[in-house]
C-alpha positions in Angstrom: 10.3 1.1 -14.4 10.6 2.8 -10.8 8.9 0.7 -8.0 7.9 1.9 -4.8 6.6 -0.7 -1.6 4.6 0.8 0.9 4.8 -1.5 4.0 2.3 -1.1 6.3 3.1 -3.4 9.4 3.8 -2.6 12.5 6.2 -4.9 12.7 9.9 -5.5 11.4 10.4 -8.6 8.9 6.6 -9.1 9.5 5.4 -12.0 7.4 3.7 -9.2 5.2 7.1 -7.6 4.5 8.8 -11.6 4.0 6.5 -11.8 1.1 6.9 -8.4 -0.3 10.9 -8.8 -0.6 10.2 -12.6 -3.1 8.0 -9.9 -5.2 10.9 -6.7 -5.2 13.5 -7.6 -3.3 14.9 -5.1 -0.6 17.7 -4.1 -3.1 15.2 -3.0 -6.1 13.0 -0.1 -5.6 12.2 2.0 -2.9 10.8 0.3 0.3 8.7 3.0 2.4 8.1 1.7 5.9 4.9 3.7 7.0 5.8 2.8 10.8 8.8 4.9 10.8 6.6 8.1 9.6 3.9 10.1 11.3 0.9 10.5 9.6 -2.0 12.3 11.6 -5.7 11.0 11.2 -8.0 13.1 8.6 -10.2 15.5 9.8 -12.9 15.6 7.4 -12.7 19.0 6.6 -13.6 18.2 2.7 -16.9 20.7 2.2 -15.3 23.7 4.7 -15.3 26.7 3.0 -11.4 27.1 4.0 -10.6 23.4 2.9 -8.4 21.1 5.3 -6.3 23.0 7.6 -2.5 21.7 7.5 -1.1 19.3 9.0 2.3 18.8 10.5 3.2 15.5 9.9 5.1 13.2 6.9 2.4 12.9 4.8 3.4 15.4 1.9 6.7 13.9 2.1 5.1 10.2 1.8 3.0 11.6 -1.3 6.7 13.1 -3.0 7.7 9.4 -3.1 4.9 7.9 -4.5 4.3 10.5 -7.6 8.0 9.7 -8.1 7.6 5.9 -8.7 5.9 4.2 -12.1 5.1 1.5 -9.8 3.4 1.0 -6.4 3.3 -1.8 -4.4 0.6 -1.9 -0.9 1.8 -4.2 1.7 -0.2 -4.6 4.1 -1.6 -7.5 6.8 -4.8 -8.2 7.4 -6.1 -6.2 11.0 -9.7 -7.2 11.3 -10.2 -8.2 7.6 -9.0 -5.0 6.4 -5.5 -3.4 5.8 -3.3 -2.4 9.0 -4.2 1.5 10.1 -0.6 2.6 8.8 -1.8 2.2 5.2 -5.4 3.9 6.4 -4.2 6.7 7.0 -1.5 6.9 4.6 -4.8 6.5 2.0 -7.3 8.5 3.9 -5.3 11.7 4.1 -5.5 11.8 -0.2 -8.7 13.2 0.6 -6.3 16.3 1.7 -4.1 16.1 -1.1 -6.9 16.2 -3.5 -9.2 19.2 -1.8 -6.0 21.6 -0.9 -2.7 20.9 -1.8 0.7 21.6 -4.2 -0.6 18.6 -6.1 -3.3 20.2 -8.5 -2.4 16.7 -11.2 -2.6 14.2 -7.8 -5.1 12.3 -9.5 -3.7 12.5 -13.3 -0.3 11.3 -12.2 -1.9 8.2 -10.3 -3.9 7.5 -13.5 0.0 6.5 -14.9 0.3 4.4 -11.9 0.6 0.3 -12.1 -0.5 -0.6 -8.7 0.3 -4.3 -6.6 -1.2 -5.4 -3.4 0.1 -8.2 -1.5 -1.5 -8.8 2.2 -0.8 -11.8 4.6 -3.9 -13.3 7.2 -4.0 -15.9 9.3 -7.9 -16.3 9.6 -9.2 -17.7 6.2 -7.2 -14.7 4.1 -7.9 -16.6 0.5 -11.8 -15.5 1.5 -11.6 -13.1 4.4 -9.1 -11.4 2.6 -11.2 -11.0 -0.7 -12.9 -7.8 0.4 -9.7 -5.8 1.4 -8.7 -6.5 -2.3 -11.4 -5.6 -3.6 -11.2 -2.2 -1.5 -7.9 -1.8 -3.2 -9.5 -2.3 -6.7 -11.9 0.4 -5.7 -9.1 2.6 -4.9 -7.5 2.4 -8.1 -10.6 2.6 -9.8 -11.4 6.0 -8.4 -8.3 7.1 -9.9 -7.9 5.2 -12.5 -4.7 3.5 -11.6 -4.3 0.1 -13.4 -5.3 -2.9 -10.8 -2.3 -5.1 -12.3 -2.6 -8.0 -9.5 -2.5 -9.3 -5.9 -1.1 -11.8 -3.9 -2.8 -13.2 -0.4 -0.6 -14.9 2.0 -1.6 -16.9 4.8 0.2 -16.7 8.1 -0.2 -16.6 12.0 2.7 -16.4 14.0 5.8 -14.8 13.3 7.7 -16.6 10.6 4.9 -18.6 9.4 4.5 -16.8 5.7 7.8 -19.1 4.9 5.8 -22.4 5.0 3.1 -20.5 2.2 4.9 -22.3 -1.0 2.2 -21.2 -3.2 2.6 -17.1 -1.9 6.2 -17.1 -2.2 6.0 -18.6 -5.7 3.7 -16.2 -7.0 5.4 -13.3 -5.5 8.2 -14.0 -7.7 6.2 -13.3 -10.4 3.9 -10.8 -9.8 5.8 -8.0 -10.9 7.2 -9.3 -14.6 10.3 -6.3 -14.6 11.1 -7.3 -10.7 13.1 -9.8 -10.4 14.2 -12.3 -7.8 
């Protein structure tokens, strides 16, 4: 099995991406931090008669990675009780990929996909959080990739993901082929 992380913090060793490495460790699979890409905002261009005009940017090159993986793992923190506007983007622009692309099977080869979310909150994330995995789970469901689990963290400051016993322990589970 091929895993793939798709980190979207802004920040380096965030206490989203502490987490992530218990669950695949930075020397298994392929870690993807969206911060060091540009992706450009969609532009809803879904009903045009032309279709989405392109767009210069790293998305295509972000989508390559993914459809070469078995696996995908979404890191993410919470931003106002929803995932960080890295991954939004990352996510919105599929809209592109499945209207007008080189990717006529994009939703058939993420139907294969097992997919992982792990996000970290410091404001209540075992309830606040509940809704942004739950927009994850609707995300797979529209394309049929298998939900396979999530982790929520809870952590402020810096640093403070490594006082979450209970987060680390079940990262270094969630993924049963991924070890520690």
């Amino acid at each position: 099995m091929s895993i793939i992380v798709f980190h979207g913090s802004t920040r380096r060793n965030s206490n989203t991406e502490l987490l992530t490495y218990e669950a695949v460790p930075k020397t298994q699979g392929t870690h993807v931090y969206l911060r060091d890409y540009t992706i450009h905002p969609i532009i809803d261009q879904r009903h045009d008669i032309n279709g989405f005009t392109p767009v210069n940017d790293h998305h295509t090159k972000l989508i390559d990675q993914l459809l070469e993986h078995d696996t995908v793992v979404f890191a993410t923190p919470i931003y106002w009780y929803s995932m960080s506007v890295l991954m939004k983007l990352f996510i919105d622009r599929w809209s592109q990929i499945l209207r007008d692309s080189d990717y006529p099977d994009f939703r058939e080869k993420l139907s294969q996909k097992d997919v992982y979310v792990i996000i970290v909150g410091g404001d209540n994330p075992f309830i606040k959080g509940l809704p942004l995995i739950q927009q994850f789970q609707y995300i797979c469901d529209f394309y049929k990739m298998h939900f396979a689990g999530y982790i929520i963290g809870k952590a402020s400051k810096p640093g403070d993901i490594l006082n979450d016993t209970r987060a680390f322990k079940a990262a270094s589970t969630l993924i049963p082929f991924a070890e520690s």
